[in-house]
FISE-937459 format. One record per atom (N, C-alpha, C): residue number from 1; residue in one letter; x, y, z; atom name. Coordinates in steps of 0.05 Angstrom, whole numbers. Example, Ala and Ser with C-alpha at 12.3 -4.5 7.8 and 13.67 -1.06 7.14 Angstrom:
BEGIN
SITE;resi;resn;px;py;pz;name
SITE;1;A;264;-114;156;N
SITE;1;A;246;-90;156;CA
SITE;1;A;264;-66;156;C
SITE;2;S;257;-45;142;N
SITE;2;S;273;-21;143;CA
SITE;2;S;258;1;157;C
//
This chain:
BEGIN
SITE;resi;resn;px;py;pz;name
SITE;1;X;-378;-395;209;N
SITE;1;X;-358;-412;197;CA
SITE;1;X;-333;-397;189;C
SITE;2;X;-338;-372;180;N
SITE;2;X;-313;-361;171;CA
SITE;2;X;-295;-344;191;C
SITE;3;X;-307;-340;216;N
SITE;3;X;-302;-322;234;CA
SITE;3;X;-271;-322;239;C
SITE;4;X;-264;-343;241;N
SITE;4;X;-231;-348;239;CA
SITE;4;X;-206;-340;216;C
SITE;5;X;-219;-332;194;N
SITE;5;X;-217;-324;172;CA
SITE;5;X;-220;-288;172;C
SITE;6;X;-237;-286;190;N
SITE;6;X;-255;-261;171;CA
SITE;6;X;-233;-228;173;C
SITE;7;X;-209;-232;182;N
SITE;7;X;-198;-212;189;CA
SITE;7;X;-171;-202;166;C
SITE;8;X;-180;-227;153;N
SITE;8;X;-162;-228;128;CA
SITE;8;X;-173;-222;100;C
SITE;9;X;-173;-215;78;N
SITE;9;X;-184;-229;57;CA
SITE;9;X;-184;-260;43;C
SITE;10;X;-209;-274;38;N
SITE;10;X;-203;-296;41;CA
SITE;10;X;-216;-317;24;C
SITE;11;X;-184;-324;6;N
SITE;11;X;-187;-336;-18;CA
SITE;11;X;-222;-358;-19;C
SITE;12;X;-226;-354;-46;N
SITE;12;X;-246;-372;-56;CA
SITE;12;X;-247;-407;-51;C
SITE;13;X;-216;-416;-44;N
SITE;13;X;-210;-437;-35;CA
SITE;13;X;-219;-446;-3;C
SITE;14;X;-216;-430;5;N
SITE;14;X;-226;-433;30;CA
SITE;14;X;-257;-427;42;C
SITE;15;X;-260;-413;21;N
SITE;15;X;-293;-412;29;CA
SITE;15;X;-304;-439;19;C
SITE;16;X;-296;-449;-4;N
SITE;16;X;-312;-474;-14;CA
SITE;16;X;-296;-500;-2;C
SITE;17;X;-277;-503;17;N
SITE;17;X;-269;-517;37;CA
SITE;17;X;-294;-513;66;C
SITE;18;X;-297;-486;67;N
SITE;18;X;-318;-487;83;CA
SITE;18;X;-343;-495;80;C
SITE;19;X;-350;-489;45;N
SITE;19;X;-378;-507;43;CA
SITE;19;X;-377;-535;37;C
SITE;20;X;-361;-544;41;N
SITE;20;X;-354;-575;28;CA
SITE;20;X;-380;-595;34;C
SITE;21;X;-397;-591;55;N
SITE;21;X;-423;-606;63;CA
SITE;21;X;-440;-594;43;C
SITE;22;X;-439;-572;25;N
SITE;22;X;-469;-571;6;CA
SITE;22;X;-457;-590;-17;C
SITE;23;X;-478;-587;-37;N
SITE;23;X;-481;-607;-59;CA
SITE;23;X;-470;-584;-77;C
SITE;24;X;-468;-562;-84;N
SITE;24;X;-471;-542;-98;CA
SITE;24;X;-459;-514;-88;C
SITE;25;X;-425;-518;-76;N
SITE;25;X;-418;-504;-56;CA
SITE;25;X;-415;-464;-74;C
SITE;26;X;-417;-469;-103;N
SITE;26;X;-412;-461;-121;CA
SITE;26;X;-444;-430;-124;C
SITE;27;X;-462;-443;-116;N
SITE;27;X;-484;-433;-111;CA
SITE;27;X;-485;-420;-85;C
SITE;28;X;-477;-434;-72;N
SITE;28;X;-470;-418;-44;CA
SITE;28;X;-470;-390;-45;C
SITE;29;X;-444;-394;-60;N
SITE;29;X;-425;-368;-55;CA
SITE;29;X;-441;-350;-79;C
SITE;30;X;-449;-352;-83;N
SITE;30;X;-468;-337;-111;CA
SITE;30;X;-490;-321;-84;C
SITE;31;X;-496;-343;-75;N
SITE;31;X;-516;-336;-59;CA
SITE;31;X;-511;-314;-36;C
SITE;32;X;-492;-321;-32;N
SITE;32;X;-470;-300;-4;CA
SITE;32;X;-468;-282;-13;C
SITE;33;X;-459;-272;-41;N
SITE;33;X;-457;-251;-50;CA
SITE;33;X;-481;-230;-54;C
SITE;34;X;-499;-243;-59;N
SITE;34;X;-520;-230;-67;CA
SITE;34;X;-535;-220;-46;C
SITE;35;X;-530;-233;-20;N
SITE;35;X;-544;-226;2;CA
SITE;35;X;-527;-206;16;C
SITE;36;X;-504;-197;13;N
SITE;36;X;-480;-175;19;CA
SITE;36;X;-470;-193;40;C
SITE;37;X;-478;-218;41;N
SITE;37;X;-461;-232;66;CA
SITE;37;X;-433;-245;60;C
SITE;38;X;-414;-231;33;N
SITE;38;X;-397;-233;31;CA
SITE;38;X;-394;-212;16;C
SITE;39;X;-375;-209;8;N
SITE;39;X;-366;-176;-15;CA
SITE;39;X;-341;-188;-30;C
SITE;40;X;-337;-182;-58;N
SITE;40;X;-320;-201;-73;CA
SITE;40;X;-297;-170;-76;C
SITE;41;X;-281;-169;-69;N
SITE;41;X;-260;-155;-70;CA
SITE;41;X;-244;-156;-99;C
SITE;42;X;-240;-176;-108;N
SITE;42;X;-230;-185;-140;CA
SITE;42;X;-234;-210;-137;C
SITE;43;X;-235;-228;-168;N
SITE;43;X;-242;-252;-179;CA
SITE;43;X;-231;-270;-162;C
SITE;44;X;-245;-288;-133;N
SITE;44;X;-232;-302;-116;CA
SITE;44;X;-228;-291;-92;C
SITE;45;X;-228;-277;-85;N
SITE;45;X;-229;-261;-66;CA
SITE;45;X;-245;-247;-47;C
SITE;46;X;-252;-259;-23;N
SITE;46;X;-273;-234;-12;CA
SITE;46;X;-272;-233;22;C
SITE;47;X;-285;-208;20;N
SITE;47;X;-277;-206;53;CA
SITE;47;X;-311;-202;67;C
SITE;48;X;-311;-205;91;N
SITE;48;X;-346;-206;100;CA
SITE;48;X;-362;-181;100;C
SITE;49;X;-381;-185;89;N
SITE;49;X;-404;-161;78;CA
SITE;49;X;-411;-154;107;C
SITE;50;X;-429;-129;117;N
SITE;50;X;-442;-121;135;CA
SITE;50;X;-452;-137;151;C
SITE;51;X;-474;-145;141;N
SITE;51;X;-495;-173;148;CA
SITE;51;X;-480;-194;166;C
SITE;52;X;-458;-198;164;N
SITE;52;X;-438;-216;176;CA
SITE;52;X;-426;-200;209;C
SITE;53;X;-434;-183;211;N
SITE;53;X;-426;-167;236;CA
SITE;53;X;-395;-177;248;C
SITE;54;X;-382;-185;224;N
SITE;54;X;-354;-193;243;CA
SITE;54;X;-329;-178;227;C
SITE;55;X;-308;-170;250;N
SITE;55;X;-289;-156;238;CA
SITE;55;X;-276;-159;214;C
SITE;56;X;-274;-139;196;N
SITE;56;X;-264;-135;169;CA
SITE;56;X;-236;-133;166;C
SITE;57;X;-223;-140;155;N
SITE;57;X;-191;-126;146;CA
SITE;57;X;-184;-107;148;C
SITE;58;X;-163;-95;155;N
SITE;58;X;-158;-69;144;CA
SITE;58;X;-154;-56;121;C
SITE;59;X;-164;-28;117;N
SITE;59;X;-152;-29;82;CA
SITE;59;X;-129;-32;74;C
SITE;60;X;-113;-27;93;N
SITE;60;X;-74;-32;77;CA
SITE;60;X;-70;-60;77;C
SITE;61;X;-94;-82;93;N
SITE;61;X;-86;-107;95;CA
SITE;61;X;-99;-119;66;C
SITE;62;X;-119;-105;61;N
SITE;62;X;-131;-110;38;CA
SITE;62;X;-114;-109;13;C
SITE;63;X;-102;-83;14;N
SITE;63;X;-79;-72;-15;CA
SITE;63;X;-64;-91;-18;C
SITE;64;X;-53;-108;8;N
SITE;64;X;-35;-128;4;CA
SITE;64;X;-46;-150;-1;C
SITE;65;X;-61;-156;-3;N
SITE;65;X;-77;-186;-12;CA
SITE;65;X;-84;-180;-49;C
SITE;66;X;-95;-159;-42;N
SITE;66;X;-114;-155;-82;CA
SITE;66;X;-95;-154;-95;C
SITE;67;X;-67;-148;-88;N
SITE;67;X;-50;-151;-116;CA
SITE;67;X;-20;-149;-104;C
SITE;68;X;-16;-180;-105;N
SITE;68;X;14;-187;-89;CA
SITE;68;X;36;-201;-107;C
SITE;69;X;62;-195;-98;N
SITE;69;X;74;-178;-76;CA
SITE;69;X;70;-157;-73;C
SITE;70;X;63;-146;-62;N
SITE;70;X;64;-110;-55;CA
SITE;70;X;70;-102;-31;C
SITE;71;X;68;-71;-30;N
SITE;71;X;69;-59;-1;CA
SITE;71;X;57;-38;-4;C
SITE;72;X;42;-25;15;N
SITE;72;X;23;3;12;CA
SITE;72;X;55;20;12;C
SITE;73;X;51;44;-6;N
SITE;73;X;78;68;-7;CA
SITE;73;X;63;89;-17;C
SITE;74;X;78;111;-35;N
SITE;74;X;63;136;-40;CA
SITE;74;X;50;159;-17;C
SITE;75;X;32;161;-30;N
SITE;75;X;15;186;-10;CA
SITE;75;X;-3;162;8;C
SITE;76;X;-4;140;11;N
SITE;76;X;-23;129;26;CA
SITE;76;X;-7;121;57;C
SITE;77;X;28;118;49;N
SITE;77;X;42;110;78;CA
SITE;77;X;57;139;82;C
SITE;78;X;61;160;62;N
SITE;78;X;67;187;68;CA
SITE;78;X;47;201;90;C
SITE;79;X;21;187;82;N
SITE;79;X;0;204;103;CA
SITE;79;X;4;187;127;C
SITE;80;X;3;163;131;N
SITE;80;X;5;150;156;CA
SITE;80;X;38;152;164;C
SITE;81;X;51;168;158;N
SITE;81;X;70;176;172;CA
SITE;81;X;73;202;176;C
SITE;82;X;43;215;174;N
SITE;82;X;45;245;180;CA
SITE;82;X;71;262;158;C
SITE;83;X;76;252;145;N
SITE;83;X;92;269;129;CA
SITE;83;X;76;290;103;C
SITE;84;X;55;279;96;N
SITE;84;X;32;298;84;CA
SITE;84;X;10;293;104;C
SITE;85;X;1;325;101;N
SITE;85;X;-24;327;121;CA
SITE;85;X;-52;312;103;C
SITE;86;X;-58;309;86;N
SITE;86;X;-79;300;70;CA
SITE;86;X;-79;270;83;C
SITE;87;X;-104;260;93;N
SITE;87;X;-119;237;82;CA
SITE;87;X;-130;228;57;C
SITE;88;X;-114;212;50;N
SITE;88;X;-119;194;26;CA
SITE;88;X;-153;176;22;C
SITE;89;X;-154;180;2;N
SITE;89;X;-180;166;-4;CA
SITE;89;X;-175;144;-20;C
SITE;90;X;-153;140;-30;N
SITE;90;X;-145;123;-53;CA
SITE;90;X;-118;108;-35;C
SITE;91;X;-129;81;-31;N
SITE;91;X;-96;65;-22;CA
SITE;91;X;-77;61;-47;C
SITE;92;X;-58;79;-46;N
SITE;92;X;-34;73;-63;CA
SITE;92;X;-15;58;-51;C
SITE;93;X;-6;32;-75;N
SITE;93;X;16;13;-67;CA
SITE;93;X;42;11;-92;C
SITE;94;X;60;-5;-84;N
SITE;94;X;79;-9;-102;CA
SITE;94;X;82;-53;-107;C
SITE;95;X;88;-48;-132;N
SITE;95;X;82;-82;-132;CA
SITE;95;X;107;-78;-155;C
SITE;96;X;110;-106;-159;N
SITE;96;X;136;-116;-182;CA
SITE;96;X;119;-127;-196;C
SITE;97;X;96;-127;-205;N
SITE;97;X;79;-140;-227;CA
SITE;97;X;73;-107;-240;C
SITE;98;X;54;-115;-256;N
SITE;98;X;45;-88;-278;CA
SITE;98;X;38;-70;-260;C
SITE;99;X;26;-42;-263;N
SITE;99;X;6;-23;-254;CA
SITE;99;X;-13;-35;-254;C
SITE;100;X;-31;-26;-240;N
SITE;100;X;-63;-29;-239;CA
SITE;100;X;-79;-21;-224;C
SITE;101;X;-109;-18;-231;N
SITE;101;X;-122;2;-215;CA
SITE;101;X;-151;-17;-202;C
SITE;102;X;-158;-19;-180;N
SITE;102;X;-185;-35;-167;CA
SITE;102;X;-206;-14;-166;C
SITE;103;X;-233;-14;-166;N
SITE;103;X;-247;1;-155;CA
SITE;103;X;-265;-24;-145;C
SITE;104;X;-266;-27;-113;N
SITE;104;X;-286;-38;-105;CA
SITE;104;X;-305;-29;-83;C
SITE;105;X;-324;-46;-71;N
SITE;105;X;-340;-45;-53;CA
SITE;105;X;-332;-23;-22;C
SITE;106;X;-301;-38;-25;N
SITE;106;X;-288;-23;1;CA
SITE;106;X;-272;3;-9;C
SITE;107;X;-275;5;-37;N
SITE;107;X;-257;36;-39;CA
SITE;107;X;-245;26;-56;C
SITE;108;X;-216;44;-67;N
SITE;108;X;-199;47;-92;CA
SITE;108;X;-173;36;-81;C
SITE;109;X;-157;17;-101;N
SITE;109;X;-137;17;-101;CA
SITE;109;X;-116;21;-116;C
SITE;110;X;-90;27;-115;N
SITE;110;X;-76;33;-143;CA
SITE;110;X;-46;17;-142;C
SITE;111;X;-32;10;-152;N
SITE;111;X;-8;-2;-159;CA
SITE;111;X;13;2;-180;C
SITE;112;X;23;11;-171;N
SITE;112;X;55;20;-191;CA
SITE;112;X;76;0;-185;C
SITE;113;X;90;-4;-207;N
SITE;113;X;109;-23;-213;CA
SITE;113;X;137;-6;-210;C
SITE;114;X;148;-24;-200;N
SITE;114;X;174;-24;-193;CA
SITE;114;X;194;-49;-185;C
SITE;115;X;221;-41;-193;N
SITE;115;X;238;-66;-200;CA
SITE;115;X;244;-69;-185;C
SITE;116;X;260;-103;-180;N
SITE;116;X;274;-109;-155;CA
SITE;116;X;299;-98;-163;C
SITE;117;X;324;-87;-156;N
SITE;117;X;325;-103;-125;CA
SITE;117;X;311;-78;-107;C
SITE;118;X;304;-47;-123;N
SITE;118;X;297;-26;-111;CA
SITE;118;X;273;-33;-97;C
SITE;119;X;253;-48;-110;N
SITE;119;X;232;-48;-91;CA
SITE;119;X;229;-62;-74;C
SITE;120;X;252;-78;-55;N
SITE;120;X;253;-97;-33;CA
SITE;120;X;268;-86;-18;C
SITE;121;X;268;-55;-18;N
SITE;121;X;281;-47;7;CA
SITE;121;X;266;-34;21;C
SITE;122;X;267;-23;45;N
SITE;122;X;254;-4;66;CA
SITE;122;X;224;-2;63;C
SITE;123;X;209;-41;66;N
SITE;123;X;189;-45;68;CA
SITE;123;X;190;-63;99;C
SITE;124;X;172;-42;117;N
SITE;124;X;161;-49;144;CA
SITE;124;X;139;-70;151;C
SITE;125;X;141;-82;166;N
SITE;125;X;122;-109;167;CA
SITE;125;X;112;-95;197;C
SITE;126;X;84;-91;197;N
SITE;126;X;71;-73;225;CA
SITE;126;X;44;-87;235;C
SITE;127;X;43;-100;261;N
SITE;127;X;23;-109;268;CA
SITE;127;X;2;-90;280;C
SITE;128;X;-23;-86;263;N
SITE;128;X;-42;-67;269;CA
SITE;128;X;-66;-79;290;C
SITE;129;X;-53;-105;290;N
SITE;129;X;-84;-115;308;CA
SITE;129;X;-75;-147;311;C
SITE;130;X;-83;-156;339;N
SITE;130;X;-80;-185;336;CA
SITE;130;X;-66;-211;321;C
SITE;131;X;-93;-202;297;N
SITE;131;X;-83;-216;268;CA
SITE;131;X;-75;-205;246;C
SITE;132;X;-70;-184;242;N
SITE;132;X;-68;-166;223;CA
SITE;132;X;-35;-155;216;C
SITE;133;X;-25;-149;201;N
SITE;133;X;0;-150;204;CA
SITE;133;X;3;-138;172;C
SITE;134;X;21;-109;167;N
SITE;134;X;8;-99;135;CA
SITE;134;X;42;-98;131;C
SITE;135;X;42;-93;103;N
SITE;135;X;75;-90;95;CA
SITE;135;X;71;-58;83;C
SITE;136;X;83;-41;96;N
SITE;136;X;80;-17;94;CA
SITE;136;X;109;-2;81;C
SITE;137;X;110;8;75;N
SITE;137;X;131;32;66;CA
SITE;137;X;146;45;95;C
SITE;138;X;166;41;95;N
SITE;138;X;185;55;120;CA
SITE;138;X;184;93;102;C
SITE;139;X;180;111;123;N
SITE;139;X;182;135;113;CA
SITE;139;X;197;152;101;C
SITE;140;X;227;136;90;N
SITE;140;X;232;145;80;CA
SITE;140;X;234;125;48;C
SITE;141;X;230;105;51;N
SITE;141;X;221;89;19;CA
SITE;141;X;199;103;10;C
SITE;142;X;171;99;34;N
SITE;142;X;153;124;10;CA
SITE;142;X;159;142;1;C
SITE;143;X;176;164;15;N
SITE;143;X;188;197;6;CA
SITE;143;X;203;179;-25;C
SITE;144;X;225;164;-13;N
SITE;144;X;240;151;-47;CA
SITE;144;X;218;153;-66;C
SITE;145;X;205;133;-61;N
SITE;145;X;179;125;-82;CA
SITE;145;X;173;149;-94;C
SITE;146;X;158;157;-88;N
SITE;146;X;143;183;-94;CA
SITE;146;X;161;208;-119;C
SITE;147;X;185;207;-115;N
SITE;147;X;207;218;-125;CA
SITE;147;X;207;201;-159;C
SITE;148;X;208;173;-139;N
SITE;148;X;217;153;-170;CA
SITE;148;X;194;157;-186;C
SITE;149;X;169;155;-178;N
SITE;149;X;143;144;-188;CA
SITE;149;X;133;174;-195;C
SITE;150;X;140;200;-191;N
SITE;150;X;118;213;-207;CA
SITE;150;X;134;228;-225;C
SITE;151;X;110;231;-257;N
SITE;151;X;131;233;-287;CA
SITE;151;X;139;257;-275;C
SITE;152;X;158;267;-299;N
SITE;152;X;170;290;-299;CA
SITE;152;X;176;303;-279;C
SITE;153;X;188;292;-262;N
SITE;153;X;201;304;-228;CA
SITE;153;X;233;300;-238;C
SITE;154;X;254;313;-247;N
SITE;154;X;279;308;-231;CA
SITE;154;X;290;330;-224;C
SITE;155;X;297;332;-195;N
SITE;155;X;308;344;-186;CA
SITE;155;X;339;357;-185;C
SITE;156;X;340;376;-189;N
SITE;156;X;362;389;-207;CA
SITE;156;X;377;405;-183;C
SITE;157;X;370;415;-158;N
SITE;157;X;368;426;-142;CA
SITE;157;X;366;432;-108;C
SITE;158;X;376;444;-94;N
SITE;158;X;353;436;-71;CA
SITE;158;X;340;444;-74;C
SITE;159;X;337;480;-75;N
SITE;159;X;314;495;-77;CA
SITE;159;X;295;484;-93;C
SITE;160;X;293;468;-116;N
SITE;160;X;278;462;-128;CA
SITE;160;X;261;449;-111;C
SITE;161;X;280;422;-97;N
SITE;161;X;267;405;-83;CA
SITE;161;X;257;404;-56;C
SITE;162;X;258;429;-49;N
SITE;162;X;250;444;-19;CA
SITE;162;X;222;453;-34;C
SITE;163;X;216;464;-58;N
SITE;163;X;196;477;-69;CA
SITE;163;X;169;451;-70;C
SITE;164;X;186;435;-85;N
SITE;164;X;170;417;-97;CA
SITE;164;X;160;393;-61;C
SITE;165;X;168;389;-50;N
SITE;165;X;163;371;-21;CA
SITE;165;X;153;393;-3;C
SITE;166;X;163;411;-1;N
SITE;166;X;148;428;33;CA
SITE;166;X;123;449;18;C
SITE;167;X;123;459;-12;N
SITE;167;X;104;481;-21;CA
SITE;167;X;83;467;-36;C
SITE;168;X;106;448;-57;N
SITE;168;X;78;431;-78;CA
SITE;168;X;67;402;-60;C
SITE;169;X;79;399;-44;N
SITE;169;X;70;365;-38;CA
SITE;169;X;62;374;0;C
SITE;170;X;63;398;8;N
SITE;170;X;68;405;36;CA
SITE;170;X;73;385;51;C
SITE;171;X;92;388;51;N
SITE;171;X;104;361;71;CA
SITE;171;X;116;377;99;C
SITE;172;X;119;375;126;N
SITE;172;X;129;385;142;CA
SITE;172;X;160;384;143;C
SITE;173;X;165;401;141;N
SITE;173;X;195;402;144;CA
SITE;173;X;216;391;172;C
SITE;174;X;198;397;196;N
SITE;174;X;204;386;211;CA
SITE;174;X;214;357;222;C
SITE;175;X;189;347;205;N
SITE;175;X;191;308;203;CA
SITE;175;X;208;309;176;C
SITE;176;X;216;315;159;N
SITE;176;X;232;317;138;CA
SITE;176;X;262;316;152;C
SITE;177;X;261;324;173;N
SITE;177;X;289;324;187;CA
SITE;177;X;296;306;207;C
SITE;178;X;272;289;210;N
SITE;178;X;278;264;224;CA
SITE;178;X;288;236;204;C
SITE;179;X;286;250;179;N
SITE;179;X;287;217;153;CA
SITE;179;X;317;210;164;C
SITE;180;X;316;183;164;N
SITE;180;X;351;175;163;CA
SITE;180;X;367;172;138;C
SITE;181;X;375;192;131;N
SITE;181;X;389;191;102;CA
SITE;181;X;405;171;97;C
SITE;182;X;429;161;123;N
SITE;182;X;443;140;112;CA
SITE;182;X;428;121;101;C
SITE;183;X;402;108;116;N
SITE;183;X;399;87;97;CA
SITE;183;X;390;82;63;C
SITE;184;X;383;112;59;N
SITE;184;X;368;112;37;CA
SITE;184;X;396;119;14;C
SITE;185;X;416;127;28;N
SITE;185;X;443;129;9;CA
SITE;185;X;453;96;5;C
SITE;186;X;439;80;24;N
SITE;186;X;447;52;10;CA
SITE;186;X;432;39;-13;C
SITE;187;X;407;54;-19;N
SITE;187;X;389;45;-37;CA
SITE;187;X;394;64;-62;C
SITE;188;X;405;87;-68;N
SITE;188;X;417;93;-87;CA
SITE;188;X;421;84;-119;C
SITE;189;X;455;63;-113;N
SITE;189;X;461;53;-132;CA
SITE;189;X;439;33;-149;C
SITE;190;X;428;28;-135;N
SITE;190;X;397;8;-152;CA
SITE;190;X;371;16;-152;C
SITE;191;X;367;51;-152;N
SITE;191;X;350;59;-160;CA
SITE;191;X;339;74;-181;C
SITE;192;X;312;74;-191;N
SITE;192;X;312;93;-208;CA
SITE;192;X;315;125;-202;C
SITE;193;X;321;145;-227;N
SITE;193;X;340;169;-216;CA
SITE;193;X;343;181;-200;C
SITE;194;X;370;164;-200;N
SITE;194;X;395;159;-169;CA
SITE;194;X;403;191;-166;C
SITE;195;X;400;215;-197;N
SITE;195;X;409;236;-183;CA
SITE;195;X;391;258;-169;C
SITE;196;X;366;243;-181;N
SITE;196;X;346;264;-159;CA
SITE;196;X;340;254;-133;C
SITE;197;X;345;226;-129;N
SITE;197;X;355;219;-99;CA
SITE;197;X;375;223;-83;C
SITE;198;X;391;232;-104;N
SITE;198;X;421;244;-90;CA
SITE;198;X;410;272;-79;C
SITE;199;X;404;287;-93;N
SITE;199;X;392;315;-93;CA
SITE;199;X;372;315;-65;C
SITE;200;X;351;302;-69;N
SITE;200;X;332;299;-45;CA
SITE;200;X;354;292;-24;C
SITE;201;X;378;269;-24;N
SITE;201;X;386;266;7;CA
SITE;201;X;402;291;11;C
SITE;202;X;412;307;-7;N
SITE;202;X;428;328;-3;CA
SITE;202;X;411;343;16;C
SITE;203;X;384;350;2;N
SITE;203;X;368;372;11;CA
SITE;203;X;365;370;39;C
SITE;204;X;357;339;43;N
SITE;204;X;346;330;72;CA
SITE;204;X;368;336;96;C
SITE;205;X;397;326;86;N
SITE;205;X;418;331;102;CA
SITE;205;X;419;363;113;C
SITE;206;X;417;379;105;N
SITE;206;X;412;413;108;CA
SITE;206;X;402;425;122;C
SITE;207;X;375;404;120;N
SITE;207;X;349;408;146;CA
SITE;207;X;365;414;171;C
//
């Protein structure tokens, strides 16, 4: 019944639209859960357990469902753009609601807040599969992010900021020289500190 569904995470509304023929659709799902033939991702929410042998979501498709608006950014679309060599274990996102942290069935998620109008820029819409389709961080909004979002970073410098991206964060310098700085000089004036983003596009331009 849910197979049409199952590639998404998929609200509690729709599963008890699906059981609409029991007496007790409410039990059901009590029941689904317990048998791992569903997995509750957060309150309302769930995507298909093992036992269900049918394709699962992706995890970045997941980050964007457990806590929306968002978009995966940070070290989670830094790594899927090859700009840090580390694989992430933890999907990091950015949202305009509070922080917050998931630990579920399928792994960790995390969310940092950030304002509009900064955080509605240089977010990529990428179809990973058929039905699947994630709102990702363009590579150089995660590099921004990452700058905005971690404490006590401002960049005073290049050298500083050559130290801190290619030594403390190893980032390849090479792909560091593919970022397109113009666009990120348009995101600037409505970001948070605009002069260690100035600094980073300085640095990048050099490359």
């Amino acid at each position: 019944m849910i197979k049409d569904y199952a590639e998404a995470p998929i609200p509690r509304h729709v599963i008890l639209k699906l059981l609409s023929d029991y007496q007790r659709p409410n039990d059901k799902i009590s029941e689904l859960l317990k048998s791992k033939e569903l997995i509750s991702i957060r309150r309302g929410l769930y995507i298909p357990g093992p036992k269900m042998d049918l394709p699962t979501p992706e995890p970045f498709l997941i980050a964007n469902h457990l806590r929306g608006p968002s978009y995966v950014s940070l070290e989670s679309a830094l790594s899927y753009w090859s700009l840090i060599p580390e694989r992430t274990y933890e999907i990091s996102s950015v949202t305009i609601k509070t922080s917050k942290k998931y630990r579920t069935d399928v792994g960790r998620f995390s969310y940092k807040q950030l304002k509009t109008p900064y955080y509605s820029f240089g977010i990529k819409s990428l179809k990973i599969s058929q039905k699947q389709t994630i709102l990702l961080a363009s590579p150089e909004k995660a590099l921004c992010d990452k700058i905005v979002l971690t404490p006590n970073i401002n960049l005073r410098s290049i050298k500083q900021t050559q130290e801190f991206l290619i030594e403390d964060l190893r980032m390849d310098s090479e792909v560091l020289s593919t970022l397109n700085t113009e666009v990120m000089r348009l995101w600037v004036s409505s970001a948070p500190k605009k002069s260690s983003l100035e600094m980073l596009i300085k640095m990048l331009e050099e490359l």
